[in-house]
C-alpha positions as CSV (number, residue, x, y, z in Angstrom):
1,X,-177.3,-152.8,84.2
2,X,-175.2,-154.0,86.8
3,X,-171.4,-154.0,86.4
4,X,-169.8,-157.2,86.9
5,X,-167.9,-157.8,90.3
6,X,-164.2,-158.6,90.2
7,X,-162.8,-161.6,92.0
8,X,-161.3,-160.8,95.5
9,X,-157.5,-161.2,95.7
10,X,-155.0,-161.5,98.7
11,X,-153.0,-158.0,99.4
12,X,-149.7,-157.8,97.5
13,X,-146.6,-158.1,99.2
14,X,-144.6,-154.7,99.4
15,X,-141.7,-154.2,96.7
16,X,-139.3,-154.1,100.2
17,X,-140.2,-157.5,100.6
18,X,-140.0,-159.3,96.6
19,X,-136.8,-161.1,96.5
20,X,-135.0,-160.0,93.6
21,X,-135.1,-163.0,91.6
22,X,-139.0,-162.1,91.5
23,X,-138.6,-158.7,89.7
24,X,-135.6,-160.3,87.5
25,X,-137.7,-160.7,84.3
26,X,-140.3,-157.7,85.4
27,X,-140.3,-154.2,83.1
28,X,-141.8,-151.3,84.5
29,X,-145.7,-150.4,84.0
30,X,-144.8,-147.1,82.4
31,X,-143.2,-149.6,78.8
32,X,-145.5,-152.8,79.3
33,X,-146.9,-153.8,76.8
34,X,-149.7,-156.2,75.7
35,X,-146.7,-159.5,75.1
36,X,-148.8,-162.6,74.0
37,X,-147.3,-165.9,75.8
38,X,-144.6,-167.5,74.2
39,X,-143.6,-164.4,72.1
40,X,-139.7,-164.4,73.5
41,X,-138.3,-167.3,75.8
42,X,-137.1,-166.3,79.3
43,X,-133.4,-165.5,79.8
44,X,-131.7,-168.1,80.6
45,X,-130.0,-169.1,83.9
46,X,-126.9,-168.4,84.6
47,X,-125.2,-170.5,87.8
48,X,-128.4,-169.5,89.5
49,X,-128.4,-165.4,88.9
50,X,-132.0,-165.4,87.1
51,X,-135.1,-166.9,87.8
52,X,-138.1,-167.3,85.3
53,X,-139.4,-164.1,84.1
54,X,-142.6,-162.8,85.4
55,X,-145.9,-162.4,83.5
56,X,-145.8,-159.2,81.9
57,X,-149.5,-157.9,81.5
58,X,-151.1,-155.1,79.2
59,X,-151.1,-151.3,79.9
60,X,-154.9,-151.2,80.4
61,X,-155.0,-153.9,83.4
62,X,-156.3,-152.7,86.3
63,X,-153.8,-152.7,89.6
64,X,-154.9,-155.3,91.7
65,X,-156.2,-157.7,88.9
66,X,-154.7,-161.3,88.5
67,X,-152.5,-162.4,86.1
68,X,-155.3,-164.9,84.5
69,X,-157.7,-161.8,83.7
70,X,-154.8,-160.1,81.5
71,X,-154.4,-163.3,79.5
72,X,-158.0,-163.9,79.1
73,X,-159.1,-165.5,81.8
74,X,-163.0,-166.0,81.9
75,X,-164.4,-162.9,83.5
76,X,-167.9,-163.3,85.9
77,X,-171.5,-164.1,84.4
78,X,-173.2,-161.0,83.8
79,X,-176.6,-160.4,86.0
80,X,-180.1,-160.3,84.4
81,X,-179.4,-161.4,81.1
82,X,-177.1,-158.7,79.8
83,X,-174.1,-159.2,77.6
84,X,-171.0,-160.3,79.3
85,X,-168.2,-158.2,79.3
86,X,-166.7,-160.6,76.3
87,X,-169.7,-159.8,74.2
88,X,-168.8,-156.6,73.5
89,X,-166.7,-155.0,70.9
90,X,-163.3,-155.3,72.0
91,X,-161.2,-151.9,72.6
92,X,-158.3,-151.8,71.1
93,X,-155.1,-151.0,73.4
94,X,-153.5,-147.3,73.0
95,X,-150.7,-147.8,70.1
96,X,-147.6,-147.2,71.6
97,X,-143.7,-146.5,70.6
98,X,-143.0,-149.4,68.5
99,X,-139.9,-151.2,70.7
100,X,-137.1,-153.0,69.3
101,X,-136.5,-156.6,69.3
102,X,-134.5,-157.5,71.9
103,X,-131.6,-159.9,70.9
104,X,-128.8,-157.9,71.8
105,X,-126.8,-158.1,75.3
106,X,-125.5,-154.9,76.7
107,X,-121.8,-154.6,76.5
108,X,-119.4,-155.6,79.5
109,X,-119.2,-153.0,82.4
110,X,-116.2,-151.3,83.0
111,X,-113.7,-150.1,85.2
112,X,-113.8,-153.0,87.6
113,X,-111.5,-152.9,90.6
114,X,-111.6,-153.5,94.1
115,X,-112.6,-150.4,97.0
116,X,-111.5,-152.5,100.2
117,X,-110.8,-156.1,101.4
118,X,-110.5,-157.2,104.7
119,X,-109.6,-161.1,106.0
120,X,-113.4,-162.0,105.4
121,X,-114.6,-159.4,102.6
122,X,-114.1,-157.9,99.3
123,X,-115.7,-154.5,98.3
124,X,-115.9,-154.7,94.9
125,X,-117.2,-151.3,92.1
126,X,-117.7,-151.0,88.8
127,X,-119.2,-148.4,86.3
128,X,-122.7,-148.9,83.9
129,X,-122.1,-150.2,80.3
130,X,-121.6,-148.2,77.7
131,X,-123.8,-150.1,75.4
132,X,-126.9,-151.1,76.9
133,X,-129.2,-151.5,73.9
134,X,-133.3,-151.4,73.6
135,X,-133.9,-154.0,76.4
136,X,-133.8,-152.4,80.0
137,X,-130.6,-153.3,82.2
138,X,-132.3,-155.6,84.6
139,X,-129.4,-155.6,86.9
140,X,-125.6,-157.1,87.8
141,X,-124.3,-160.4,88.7
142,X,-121.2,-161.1,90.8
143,X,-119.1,-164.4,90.5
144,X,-115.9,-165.8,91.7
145,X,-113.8,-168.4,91.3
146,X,-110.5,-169.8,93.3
147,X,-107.2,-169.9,91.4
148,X,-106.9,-173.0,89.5
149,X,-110.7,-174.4,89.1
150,X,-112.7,-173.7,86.7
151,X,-116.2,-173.2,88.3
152,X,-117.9,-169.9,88.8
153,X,-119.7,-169.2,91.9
154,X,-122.2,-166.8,92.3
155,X,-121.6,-164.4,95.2
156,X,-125.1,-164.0,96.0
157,X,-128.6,-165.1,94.3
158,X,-130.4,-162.7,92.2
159,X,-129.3,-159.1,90.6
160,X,-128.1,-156.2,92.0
161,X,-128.8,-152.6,90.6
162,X,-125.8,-151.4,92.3
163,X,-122.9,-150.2,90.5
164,X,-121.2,-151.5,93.8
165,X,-120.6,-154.9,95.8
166,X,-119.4,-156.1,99.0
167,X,-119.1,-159.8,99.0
168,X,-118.6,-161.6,102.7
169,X,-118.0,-165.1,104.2
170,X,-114.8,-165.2,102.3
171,X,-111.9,-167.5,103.7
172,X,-108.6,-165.5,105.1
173,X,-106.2,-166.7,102.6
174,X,-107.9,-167.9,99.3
175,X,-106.7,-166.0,96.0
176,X,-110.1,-165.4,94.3
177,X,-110.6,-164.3,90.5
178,X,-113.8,-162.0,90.5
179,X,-116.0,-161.0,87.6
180,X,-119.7,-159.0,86.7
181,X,-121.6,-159.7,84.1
182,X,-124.6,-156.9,83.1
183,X,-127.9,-158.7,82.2
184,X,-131.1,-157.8,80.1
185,X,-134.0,-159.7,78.9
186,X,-131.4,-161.1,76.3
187,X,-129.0,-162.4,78.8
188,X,-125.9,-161.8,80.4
189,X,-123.1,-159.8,78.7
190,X,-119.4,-160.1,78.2
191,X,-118.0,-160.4,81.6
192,X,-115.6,-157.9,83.2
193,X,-112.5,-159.1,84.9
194,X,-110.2,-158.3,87.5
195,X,-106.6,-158.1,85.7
196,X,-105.1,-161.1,88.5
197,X,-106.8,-162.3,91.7
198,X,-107.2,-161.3,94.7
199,X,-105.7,-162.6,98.1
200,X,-108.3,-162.5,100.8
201,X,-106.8,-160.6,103.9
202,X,-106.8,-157.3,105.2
203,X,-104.5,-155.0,104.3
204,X,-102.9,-153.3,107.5
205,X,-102.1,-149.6,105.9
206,X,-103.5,-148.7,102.0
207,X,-100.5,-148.1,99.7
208,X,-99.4,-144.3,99.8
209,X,-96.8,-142.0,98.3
210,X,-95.6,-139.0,100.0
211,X,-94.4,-137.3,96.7
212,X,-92.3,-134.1,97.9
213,X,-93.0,-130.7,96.7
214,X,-89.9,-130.4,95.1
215,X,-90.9,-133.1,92.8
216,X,-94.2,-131.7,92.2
217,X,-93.2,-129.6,89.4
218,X,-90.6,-130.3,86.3
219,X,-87.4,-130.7,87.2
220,X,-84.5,-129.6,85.2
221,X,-81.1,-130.7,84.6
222,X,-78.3,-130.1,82.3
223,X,-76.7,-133.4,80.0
224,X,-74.3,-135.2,82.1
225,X,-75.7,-134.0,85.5
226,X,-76.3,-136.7,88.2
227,X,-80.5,-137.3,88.9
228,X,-81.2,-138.5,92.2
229,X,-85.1,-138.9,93.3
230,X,-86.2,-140.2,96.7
231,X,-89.7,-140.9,96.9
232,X,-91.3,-142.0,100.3
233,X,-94.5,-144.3,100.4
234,X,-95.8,-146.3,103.1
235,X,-97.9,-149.7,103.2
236,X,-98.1,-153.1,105.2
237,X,-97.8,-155.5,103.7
238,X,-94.7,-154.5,102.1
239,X,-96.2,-152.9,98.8
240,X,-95.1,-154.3,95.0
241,X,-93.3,-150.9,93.5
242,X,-92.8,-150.4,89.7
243,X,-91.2,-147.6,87.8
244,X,-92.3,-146.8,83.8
245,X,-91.3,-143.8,81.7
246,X,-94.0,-142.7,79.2
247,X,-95.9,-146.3,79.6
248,X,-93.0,-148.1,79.0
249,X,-91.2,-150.5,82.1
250,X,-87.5,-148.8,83.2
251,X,-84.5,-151.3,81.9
252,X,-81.6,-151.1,84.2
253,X,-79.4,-150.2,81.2
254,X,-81.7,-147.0,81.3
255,X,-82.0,-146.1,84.8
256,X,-81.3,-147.8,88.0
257,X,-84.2,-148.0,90.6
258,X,-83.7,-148.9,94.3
259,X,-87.2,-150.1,96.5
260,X,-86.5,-150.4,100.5
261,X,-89.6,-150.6,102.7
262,X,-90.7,-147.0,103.0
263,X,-88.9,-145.5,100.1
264,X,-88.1,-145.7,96.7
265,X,-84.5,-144.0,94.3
266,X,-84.6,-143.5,90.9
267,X,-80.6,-142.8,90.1
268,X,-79.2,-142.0,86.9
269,X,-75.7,-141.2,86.4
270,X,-75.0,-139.0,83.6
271,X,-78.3,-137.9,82.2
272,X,-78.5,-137.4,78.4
273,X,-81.5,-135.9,76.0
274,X,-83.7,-139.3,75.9
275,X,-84.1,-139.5,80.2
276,X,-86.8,-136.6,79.7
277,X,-90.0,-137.5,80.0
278,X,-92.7,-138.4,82.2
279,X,-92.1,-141.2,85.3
280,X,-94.9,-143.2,87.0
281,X,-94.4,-144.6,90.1
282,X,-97.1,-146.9,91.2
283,X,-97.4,-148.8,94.7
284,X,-99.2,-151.9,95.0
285,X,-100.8,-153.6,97.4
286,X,-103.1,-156.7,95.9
287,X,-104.9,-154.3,93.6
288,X,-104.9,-151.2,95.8
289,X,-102.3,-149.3,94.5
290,X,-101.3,-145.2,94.5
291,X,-99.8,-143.7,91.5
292,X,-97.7,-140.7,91.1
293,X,-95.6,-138.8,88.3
294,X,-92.4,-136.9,88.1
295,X,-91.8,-134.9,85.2
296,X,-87.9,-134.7,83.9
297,X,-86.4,-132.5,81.8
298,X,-83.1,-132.5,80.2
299,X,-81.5,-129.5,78.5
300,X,-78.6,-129.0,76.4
301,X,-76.7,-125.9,74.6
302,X,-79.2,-125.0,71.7
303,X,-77.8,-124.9,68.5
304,X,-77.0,-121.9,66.2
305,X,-79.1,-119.7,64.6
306,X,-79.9,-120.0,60.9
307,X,-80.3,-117.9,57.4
308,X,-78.5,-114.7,59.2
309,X,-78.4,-111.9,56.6
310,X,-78.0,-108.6,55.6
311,X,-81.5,-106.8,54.9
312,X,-80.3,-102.9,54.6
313,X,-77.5,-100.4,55.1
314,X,-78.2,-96.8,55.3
315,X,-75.6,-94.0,56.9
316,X,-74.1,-95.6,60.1
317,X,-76.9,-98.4,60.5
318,X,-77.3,-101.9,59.7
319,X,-80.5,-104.3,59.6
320,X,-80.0,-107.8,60.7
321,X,-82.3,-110.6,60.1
322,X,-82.3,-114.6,61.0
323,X,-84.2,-117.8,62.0
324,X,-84.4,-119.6,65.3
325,X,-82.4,-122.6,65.8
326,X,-83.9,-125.9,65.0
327,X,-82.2,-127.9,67.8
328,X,-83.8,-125.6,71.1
329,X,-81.5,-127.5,73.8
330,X,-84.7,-129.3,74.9
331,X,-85.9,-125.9,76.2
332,X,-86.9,-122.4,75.4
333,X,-84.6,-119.9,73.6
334,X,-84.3,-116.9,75.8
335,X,-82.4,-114.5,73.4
336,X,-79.8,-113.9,71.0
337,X,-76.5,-112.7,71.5
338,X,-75.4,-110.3,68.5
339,X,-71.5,-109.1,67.7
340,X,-69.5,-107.4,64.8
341,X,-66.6,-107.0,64.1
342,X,-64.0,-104.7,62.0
343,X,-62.8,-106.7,58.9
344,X,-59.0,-105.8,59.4
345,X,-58.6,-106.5,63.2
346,X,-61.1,-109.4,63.1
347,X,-61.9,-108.4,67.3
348,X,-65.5,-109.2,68.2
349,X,-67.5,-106.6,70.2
350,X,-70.8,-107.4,71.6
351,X,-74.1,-104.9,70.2
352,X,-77.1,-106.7,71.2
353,X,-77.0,-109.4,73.9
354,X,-80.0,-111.3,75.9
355,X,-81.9,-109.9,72.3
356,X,-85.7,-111.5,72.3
357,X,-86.1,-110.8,68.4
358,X,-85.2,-112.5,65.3
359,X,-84.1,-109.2,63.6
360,X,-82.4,-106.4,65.0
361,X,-80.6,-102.8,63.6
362,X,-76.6,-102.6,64.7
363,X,-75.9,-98.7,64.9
364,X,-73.0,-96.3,65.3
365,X,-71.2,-97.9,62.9
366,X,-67.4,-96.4,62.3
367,X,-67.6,-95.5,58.2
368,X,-64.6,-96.0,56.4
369,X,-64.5,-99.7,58.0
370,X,-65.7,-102.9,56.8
371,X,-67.8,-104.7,58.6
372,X,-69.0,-108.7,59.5
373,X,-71.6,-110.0,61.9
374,X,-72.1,-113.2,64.1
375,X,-75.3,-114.0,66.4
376,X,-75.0,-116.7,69.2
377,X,-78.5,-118.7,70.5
378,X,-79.0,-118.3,74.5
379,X,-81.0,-120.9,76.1
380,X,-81.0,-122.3,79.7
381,X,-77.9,-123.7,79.4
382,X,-76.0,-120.9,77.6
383,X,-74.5,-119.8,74.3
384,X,-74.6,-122.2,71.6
385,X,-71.0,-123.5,70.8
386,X,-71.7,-122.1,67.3
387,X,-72.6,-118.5,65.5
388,X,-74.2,-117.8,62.2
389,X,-71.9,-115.8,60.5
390,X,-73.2,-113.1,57.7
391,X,-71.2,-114.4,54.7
392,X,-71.1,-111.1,53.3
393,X,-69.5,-107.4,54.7
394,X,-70.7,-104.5,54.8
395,X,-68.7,-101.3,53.8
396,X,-69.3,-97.8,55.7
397,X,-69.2,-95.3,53.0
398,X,-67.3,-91.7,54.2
399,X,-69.7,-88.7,53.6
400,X,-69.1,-85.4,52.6
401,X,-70.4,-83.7,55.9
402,X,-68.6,-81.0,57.3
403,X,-68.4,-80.7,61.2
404,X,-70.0,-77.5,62.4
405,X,-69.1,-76.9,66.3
406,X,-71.8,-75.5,68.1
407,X,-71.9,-71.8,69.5
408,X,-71.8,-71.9,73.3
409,X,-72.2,-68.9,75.4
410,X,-69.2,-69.0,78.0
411,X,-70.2,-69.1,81.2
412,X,-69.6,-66.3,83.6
413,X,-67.8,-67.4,87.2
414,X,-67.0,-64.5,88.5
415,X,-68.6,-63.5,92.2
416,X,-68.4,-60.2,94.1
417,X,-66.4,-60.9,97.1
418,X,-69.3,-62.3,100.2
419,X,-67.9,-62.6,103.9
420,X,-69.2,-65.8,104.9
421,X,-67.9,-65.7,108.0
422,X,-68.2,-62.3,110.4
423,X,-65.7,-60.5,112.6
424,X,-66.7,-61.4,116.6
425,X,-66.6,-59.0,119.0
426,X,-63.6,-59.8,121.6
427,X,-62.4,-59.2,125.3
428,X,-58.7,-59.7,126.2
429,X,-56.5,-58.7,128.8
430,X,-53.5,-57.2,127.9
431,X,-49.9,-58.7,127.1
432,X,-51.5,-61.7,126.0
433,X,-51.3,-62.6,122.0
434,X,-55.0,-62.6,120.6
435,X,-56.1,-63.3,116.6
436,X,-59.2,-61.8,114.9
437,X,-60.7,-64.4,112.3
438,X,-63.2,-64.4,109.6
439,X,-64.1,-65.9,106.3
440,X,-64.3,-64.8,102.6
441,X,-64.7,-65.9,99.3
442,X,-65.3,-63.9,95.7
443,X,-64.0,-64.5,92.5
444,X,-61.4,-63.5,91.2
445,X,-59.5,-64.1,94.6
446,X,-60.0,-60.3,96.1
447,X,-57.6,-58.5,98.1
448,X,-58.0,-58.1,101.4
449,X,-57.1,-55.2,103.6
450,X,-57.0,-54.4,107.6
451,X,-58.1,-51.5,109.1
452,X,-58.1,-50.3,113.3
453,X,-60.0,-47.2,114.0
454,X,-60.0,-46.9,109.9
455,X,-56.7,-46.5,109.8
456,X,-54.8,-49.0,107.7
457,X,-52.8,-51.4,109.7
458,X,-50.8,-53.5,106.4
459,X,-47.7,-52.0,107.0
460,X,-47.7,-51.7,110.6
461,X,-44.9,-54.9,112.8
462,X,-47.2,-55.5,115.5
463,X,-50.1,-57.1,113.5
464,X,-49.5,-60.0,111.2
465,X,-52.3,-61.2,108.5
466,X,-52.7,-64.6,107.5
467,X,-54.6,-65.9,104.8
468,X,-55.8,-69.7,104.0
469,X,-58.3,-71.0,101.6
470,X,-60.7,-68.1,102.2
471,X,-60.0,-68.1,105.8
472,X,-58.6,-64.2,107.0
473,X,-57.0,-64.1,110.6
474,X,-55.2,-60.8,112.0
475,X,-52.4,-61.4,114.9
476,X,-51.6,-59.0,117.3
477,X,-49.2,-59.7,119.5
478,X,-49.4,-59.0,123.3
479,X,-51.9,-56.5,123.0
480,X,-51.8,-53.6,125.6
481,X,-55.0,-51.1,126.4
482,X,-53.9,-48.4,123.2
483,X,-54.8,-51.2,120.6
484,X,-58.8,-51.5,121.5
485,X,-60.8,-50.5,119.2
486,X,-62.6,-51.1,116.1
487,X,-60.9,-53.8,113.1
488,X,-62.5,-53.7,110.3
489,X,-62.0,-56.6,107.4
490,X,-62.3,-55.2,103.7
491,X,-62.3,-57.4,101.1
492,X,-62.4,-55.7,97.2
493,X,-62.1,-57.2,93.1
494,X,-63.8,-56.9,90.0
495,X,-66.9,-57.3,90.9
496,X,-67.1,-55.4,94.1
497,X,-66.1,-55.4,97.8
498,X,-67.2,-56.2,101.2
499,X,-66.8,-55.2,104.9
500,X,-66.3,-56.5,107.9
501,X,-65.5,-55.1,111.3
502,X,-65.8,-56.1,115.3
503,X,-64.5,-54.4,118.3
504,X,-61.5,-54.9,120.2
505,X,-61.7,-54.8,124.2
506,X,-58.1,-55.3,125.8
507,X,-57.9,-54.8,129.6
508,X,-55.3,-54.3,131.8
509,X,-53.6,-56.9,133.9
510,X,-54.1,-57.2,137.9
511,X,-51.1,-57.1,140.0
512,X,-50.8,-59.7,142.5
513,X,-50.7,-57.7,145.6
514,X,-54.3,-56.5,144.2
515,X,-55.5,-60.0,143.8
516,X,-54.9,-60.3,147.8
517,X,-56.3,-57.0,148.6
518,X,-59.3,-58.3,146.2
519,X,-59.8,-61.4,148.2
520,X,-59.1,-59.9,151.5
């Protein structure tokens, strides 16, 4: 049996070269499906985006085989008398996924805005649909319109895939309203707009701010303080500059706002609680714009503490306890500043201050007296103008204890006596004054006592003994050759005694006539 030849057809055109309106109403061969003609209409035509839809054909074509076999064209005459392909039992197509009917549009793309324009183009980007439903997305289609018609123009024929446009040929000058439509086989859906037109020139520098470091983080100021921020941007054309605090536009009541050319002022002059928040600044150019944000913060003197009482009392102790504040300042509490004071003289003295905790034991408490506490909120700013005061005292009860002084050992000062400072050895010549000196100390003070040749030398006219804070010095006065020898130093008390000594060279004097023999 001889299988039937198929009919020669020309080469297919590469998918490079289909013009998109011919894959507009195509699926891909991985979900067609057998789809008898007539089933759904073709999607309509919108200002020239679609064309007809294309035959869709069933899963078990062969590639290559014309659109007239898959709908049931007549196939070739068999040879020698056998059945035709048509004769036999028909196979029945592999059951697929049931689809979905397709009625439903996708929804509108989003996030629409403009990337770049120039004096001749627009670049134009979008994101996908959220919504795109059970038919395929077949693609996007791009419009335009001028500022005060009515008609949409397609900006090219056919569909793009892209989630991105640029649109050329444009006139310089002409303020265009753009919009993109997503399309499936049930047509076009909700359009997505630019928020105002667009003027079609080229914008000489994109809008930029230069926010400043300083302004990068919160900034902080106390009620009635002056806020000054000066925030450079650049821009040509001039850029369109708007301020809004949390969303909302600025009022001049609220804040004033000064624009020049390159910089911007937001100027308030006496700040209160409801200036913090968060400030946008956006720069606009057409729709390119730059955004930033400057955080202010306003803080106040936090209010007092609450529900201060007395928990316990034992011996000389007291336990405090309270709540936080409700009113903060606008920023965090940093401590707590506890006092008391003595019922009768009513003078505050400070026990805890810079105190992190909301309860807190006050010590060394005088008994006998009668006591009241206060505790202050420290924020930022300061103390609160307030205290929560205890609304009951607290009564030191006197004890019974008697006072037992401690046994000490007393301490033992005294020192044998320690020459610190030796007796030197010494030459001098005779009839001049000369002093011997040493050094001493010893507790008690000891006595001190001269001695030449160890003979004692107190009583004698020629020497004289002087004594100053520990330091000993002997005099003799003019000295002659009988008083060398050996001094000796002895210093004796309580605890003992010590001894010095040096010797004592005195030479004679040279007459002059020997000087001259001398040099002679």
């Amino acid at each position: 049996m001889t299988k039937p030849k198929l009919p020669k057809i020309a080469d297919k055109k590469s998918s490079e070269e289909r013009q998109p309106e011919d894959r507009a109403g195509e699926r891909p061969e991985s979900e067609v499906c057998e789809v008898e003609a007539g089933t759904h209409p073709p999607p309509k035509t919108h200002s020239g985006l679609l064309a007809a839809p294309s035959v869709e054909v069933c899963s078990g074509a062969k590639e290559g085989t014309p659109a007239e076999d898959a709908q049931g064209g007549a196939p070739p005459p068999a040879e020698n008398g056998d059945a035709s392909p048509t004769e036999e039992t028909p196979v029945e197509a592999d059951a697929g996924p049931e689809l979905q009917p397709v009625h439903t549009p996708t929804s509108e793309p989003i996030g629409l805005c403009v990337e770049d324009i120039s004096d001749s183009s627009i670049s134009l980007k979008w994101r996908a649909p959220e919504r795109i439903g059970a038919a395929e997305l077949q693609g996007y289609g791009i419009e335009y319109r001028k500022e005060g018609t009515e008609e949409w123009i397609p900006a090219f024929q056919g569909l793009t895939e892209r989630t991105s446009a640029t649109i050329r040929d444009l006139n310089t000058g002409d303020k265009l309203q753009f919009r993109v439509r997503a399309f499936n086989m049930a047509g076009p859906s909700a359009p997505a707009t630019l928020a105002q037109p667009v003027t079609i020139r080229e914008i000489m520098q994109r809008p930029k701010i230069w926010l400043p470091r300083t302004l990068r983080q919160t900034i902080i100021k106390k009620v009635g303080d002056v806020v000054n921020i000066m925030i450079p941007f650049q821009g040509k054309p001039r850029p369109k500059v708007s301020w809004t605090k949390d969303g909302e536009p600025l009022s001049p009541s609220f804040a004033n706002v000064r624009n020049s050319e390159f910089d911007t002022i937001l100027f308030i002059r006496k700040t209160e609680r409801i200036h913090s928040g968060q400030y946008d600044l956006k720069v606009e150019i057409e729709n390119v714009e730059d955004t930033a944000r400057v955080t202010l913060q306003i803080v106040d003197l936090p209010g007092p503490p609450e529900a201060l009482k007395i928990v316990d009392t034992w011996g000389f102790n007291v336990a405090l306890e309270w709540k936080p504040p409700k009113d903060n300042g606008n920023c965090e509490i940093s401590g707590y500043n506890i006092q008391k004071a003595d019922k009768k003289t009513m003078e505050w003295y400070t026990v805890h201050d810079h105190y992190r905790r909301t309860h807190c034991v006050v010590s060394d408490l005088i008994m006998g007296n009668e006591y009241i506490f206060r505790v202050f909120s420290i924020n930022l700013v300061g103390l609160s103008p307030e205290p929560c005061t205890t609304k009951d005292s607290v009564y030191i009860q006197k004890t019974g204890i008697l006072y037992k002084a401690p046994n000490y050992k007393e301490h033992d000062f005294s020192e044998p006596p320690k020459f610190t400072h030796p007796l030197v050895n010494r030459s001098v010549i005779a009839g001049y004054s000369t002093t011997l000196s040493c050094a001493v100390r010893g507790i008690p003070k000891p006595k001190v006592t001269w001695y030449k040749n160890k003979m004692d030398i107190s009583n004698e006219a020629k020497y004289r003994m002087l004594s100053k804070q520990g330091v000993l010095t002997l005099e003799i006065r003019k000295p002659c050759p009988f008083d060398g020898g050996v001094y000796t130093c002895k210093a004796v008390n309580d605890c003992g005694e010590d001894v010095v000594e040096c010797k004592l060279e005195v030479r004679p004097q040279i007459s002059k006539e020997e000087k001259k023999d001398a040099n002679i």
